[in-house]
C-alpha positions as CSV (number, residue, x, y, z in Angstrom):
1,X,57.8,185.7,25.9
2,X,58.1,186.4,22.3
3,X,60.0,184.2,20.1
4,X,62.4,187.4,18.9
5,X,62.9,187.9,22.3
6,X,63.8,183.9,23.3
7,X,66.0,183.6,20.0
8,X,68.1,187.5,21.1
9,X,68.0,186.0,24.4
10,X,69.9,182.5,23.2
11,X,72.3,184.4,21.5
12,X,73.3,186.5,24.4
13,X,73.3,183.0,26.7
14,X,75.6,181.1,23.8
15,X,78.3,184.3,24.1
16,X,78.3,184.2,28.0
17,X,78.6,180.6,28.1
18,X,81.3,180.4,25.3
19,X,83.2,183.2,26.7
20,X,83.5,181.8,30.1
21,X,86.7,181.3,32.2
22,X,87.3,177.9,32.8
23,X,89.7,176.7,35.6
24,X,93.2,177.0,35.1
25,X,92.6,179.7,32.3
26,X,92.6,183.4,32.6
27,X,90.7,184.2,29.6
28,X,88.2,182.4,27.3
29,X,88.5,179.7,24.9
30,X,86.6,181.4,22.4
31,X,85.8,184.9,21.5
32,X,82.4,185.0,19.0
33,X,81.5,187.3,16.2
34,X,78.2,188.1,15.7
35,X,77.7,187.8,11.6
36,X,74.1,190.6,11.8
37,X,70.5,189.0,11.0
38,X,71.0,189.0,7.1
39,X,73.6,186.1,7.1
40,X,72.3,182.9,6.0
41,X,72.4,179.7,8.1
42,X,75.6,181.3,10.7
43,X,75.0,183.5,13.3
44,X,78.5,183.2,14.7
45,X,82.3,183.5,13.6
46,X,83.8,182.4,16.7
47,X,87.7,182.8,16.9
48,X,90.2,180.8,18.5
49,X,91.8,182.9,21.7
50,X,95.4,182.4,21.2
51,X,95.2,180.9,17.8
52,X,93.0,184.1,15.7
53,X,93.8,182.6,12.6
54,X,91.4,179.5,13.4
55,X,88.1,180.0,13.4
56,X,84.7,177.8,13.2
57,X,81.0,178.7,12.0
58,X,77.8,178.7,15.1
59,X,74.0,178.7,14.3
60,X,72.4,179.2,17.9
61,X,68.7,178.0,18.2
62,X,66.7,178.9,21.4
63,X,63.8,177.4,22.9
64,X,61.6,177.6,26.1
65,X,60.2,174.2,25.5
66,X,63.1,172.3,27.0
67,X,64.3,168.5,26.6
68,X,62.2,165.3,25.5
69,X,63.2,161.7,25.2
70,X,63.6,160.4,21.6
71,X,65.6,157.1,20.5
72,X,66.8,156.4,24.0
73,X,68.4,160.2,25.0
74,X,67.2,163.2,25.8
75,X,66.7,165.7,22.9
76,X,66.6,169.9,23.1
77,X,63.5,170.9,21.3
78,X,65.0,172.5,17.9
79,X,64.3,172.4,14.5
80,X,67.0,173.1,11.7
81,X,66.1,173.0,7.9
82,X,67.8,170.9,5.8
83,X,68.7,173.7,3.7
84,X,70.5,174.9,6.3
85,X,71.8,171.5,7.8
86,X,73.0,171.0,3.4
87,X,75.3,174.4,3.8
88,X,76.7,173.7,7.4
89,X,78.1,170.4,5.5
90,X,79.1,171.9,2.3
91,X,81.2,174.5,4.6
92,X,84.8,173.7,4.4
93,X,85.3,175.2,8.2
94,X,84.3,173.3,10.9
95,X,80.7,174.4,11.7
96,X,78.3,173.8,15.2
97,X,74.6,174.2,16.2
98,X,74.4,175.7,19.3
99,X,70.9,174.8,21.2
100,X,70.3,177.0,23.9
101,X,67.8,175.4,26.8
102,X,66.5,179.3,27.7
103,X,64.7,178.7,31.1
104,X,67.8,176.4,32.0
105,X,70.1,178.9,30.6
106,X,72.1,175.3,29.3
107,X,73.1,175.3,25.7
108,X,73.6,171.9,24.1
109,X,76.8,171.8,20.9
110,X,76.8,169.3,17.8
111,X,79.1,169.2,14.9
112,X,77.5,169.8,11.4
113,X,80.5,168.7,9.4
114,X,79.3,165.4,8.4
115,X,76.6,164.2,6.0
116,X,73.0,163.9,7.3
117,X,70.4,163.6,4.4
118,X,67.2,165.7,6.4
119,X,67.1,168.6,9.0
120,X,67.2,168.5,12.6
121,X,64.3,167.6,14.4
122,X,65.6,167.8,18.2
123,X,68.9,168.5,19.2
124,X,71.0,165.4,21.2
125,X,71.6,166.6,24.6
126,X,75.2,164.7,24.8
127,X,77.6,167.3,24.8
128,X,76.6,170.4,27.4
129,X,78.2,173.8,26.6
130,X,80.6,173.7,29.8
131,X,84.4,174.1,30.3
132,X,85.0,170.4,29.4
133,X,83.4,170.8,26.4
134,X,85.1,174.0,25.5
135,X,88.3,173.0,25.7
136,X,87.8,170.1,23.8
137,X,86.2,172.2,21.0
138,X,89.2,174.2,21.3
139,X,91.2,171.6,20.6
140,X,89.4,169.6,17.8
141,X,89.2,173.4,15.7
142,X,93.1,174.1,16.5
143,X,93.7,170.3,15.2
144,X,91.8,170.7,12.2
145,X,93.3,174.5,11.0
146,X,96.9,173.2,12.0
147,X,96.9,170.1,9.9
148,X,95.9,172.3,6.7
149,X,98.9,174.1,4.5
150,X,96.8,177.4,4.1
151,X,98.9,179.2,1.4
152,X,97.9,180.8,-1.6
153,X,100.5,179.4,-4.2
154,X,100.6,181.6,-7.6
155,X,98.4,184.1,-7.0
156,X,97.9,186.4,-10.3
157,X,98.2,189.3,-8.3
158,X,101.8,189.1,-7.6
């Protein structure tokens, strides 16, 4: 398979499984925006269903060549610059790599709002892409847009 057609394929397996219906819900935590091939380091706005206004930042990496071990836990084989690691922190939105395990159609989520000085060189496998880890998600975006006062005070075009 060619690596366009393992990265289109990630993309399409990080909507399904962010878009799924959990039980107890009738509709999905999250409803993603594709931002086109042109946007650096995000490929995804994803929205908050129920709470629109909040929103976080998703680049989805894809790989056929599955999980290894490294320091003591299981790692998806990604890469991620640190250019692009540098932007995900200096985003003031909450911002995720998404690693998708292609032939296990599993994606894998970790935040990218703290420091880290390099890239990525493996993705931790701690926190599957699955209905506990969605809602949780949910939660932690909702809880970081709700504790912000987002109001433009004195704008000059009033």
């Amino acid at each position: 398979m060619a690596t366009d057609d393992t990265g289109d394929r990630g993309q399409w397996l990080f909507c399904l499984l962010v878009t799924q219906i959990c039980p107890g819900r009738n509709e999905p935590y999250f409803r993603p925006r594709f931002l086109g091939d042109k946007y650096p380091t995000f490929d995804y706005l994803v929205e908050l269903v129920g709470s629109e206004a909040y929103f976080f930042f998703v680049q989805v990496k894809s790989t056929r060549r599955g999980v290894r071990r490294g320091r003591g836990e299981k790692r998806l084989r990604i890469n991620v610059g640190r250019t692009d690691v540098q932007r995900m922190i200096a985003s003031p939105i909450p911002t995720y790599i998404v690693g998708i395990d292609e032939p296990q159609e599993a994606g894998y989520i970790l935040s990218t709002n703290e420091p880290r000085q390099a890239g990525l060189g493996g993705l931790p496998c701690r926190h599957l892409l699955d209905c506990d880890s969605l809602k949780r998600l949910w939660h932690e975006v909702q809880t970081f847009w709700a504790s912000r006062t987002m109001v433009l005070v004195g704008s000059t075009f009033n």
